[in-house]
N, C-alpha and C positions, 0 to 999 in steps of 0.2 A: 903588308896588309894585316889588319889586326883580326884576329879570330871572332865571333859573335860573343864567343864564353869570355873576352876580353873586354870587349865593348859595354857588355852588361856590366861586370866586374867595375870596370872606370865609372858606369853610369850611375850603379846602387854605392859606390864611396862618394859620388860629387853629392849626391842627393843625401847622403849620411854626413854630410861636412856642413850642407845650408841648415839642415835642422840642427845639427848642435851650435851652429851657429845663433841662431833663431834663438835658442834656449838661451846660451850661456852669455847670449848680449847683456839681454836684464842684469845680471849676477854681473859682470863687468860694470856697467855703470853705476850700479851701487857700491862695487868695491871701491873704486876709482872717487865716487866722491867723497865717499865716507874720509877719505883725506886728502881731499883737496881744496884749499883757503875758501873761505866765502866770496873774495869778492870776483875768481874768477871761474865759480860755478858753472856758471849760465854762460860763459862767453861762448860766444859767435866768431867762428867757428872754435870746437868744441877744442879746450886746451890736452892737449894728447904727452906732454912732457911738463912737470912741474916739482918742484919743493913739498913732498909729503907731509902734513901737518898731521896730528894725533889730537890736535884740541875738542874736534867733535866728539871724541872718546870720553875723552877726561870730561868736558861739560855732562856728558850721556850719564855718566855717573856720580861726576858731584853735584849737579841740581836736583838731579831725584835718584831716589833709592831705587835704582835699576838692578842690582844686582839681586836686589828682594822681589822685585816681579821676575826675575828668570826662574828665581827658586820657588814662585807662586806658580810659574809655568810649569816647571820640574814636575812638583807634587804634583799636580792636577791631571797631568800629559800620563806619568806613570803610574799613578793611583786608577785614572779610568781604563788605560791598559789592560794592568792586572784585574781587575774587576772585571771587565770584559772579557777578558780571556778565559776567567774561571768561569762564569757563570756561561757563557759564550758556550764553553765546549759541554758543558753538562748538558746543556739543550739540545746541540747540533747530535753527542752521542745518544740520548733518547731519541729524537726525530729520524737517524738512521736506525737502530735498532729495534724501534718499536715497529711492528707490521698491521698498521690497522686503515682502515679505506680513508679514512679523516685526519692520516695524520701530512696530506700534503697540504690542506686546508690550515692546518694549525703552522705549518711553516710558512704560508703566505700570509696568514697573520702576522704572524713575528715580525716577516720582512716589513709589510706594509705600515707600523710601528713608524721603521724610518721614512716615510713617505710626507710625513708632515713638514712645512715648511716653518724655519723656526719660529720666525717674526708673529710665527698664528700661536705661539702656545708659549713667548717669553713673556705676556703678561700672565697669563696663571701659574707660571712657574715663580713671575715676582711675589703673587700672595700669595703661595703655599710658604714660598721660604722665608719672606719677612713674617708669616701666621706663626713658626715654628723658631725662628730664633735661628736660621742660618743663612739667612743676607748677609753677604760681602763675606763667606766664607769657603774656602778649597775645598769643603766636602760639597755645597752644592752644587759646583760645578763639576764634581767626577761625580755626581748623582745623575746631575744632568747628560754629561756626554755617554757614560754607560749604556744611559735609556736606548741613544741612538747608537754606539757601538754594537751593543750587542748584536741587535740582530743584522749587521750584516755579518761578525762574527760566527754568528751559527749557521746566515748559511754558506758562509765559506770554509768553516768546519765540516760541513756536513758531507760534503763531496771528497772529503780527505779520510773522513770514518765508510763512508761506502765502500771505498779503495782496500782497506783493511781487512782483510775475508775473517768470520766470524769462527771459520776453525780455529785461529789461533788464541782466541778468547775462551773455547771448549776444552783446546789443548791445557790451556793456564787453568781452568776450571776443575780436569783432572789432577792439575799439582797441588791443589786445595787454595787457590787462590779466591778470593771472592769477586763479587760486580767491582767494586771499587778498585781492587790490589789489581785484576786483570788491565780495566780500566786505567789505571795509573801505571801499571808496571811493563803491559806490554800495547794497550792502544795508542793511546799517546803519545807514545816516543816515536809509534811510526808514524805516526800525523804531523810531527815536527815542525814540516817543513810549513803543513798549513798553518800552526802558530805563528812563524815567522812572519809570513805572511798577513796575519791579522794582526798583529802586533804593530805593526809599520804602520797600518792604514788604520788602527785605532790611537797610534801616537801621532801621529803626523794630526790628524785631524784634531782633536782633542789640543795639541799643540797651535796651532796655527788659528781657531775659533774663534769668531770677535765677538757676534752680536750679543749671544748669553754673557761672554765675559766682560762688554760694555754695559748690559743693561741689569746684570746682579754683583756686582761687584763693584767698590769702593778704594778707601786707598788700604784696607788691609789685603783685600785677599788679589788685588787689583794683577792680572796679566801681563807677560811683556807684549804681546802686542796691541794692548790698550794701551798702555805707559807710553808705546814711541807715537802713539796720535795723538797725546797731551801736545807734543809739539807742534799741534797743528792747531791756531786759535785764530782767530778773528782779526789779531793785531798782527801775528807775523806768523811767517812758516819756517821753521829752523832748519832747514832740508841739510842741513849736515849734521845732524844727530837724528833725523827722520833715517838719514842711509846708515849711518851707524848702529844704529839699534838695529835696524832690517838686516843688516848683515850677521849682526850678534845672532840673533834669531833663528837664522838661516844654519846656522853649525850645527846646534844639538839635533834636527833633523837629519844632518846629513852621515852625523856621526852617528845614530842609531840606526839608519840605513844600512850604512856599512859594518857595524856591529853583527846585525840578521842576514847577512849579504850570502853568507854560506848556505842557508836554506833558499834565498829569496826566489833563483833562478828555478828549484826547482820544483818550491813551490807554488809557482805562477800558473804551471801546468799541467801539476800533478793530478790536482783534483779537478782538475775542466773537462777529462775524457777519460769516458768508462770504456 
């Protein structure tokens, strides 16, 4: 007879087997077509053994210059990162450190910033940038995602600088350190783990973006995941370079995931409890 401490154990693995299941089906049937022939895609019932083709690959990239929107994605994904991150943590270290009755007020500003929905503010972002000379350019759009990075940056920096006790700033202050040298040399490295943290959820996002990247961009500064819904027109649907590209896609995410993977765990829950 199996124990209760058993039964649960069996119960919380079969229930951690359907969600990864759940999850990792998507990502299967993208891999899976991304090379498998056109014409027997869609068969009824679903071909599970075949002859791996690479042609939606090779089409993926010599009909359009795919490799220049991954590197449009690149730039844009890590440019509003870092941007975010700096200016990010400058605000979230003021708003912990400064003690004044208004400054929880000025943090819900910040937040509420990202509250807008985009589709309300990508037409005045179209004539600011075409007014200025950077439509269909990779700085608008890490102008644009910064906007809305940062402040959830700051305030999930902000909960990682609380954590920091301010003797150690005092301490550095005695060795002749200034705001900054403190700041840089011993807050921050303890907040780490919150970078990591914000960094993931400022690239991920920033990476994966359409609407901005469909409605101010062209074929210069044009995104990979605007380039793989070229293959979606009116006349046909190319669903084997649609999975192809998605799968392309899908990597540099995962490899940056795992990159930050060292802090990620612990900063998920560092700064959530005081």
């Amino acid at each position: 007879m199996n124990k209760p401490g058993t039964r649960q154990t069996i119960l919380v693995y079969l229930l951690l087997a359907i969600v990864l299941m759940v999850f990792l089906t998507p990502i299967y049937i993208i891999a899976s077509s991304s090379v498998k022939p056109t014409p027997i895609m869609f068969q009824k019932p679903p071909a599970m053994i075949f002859s791996p083709t690479w042609d939606h690959y090779i089409a993926l990239f010599s009909d359009r210059p795919f490799a220049k929107f991954i590197g449009n994605s690149l730039i844009v994904a890590l440019g509003s990162t870092a941007f975010s991150l700096t200016f990010g943590s400058l605000a979230a270290y003021a708003i912990s450190r400064i003690k004044h009755r208004r400054m929880g007020d000025v943090a819900f500003w910040i937040l509420s910033m990202r509250m807008f929905p985009p589709i309300a503010v990508v037409v005045p972002y179209y004539i600011i940038f075409k007014t200025v000379g950077l439509l269909d350019t990779p700085l608008a759009l890490i102008i644009i995602y910064s906007t809305v990075n940062i402040p959830l940056t700051t305030w999930l920096m902000k909960g990682f600088f609380d954590e920091v006790p301010t003797a150690l700033e005092e301490a550095a202050a005695v060795d002749g350190h200034g705001l900054l040298s403190a700041f840089w040399h011993v807050t921050l490295p303890l907040a780490a783990p919150g970078l990591a943290v914000s960094a993931v959820f400022c690239f991920i996002f920033s990476w994966n973006e359409f609407i901005f990247a469909l409605m101010l961009t062209g074929s210069n500064a044009q995104t990979a995941t605007v380039a793989v819904m070229s293959f979606w027109s009116s006349d046909a649907v190319q669903w084997g370079r649609i999975m192809a590209g998605s799968l392309i896609i899908v990597i540099p995410g995962v490899i940056f995931v795992l990159t930050c993977q060292r802090w990620l765990v612990r900063g998920l829950t560092l700064g959530s409890v005081k």
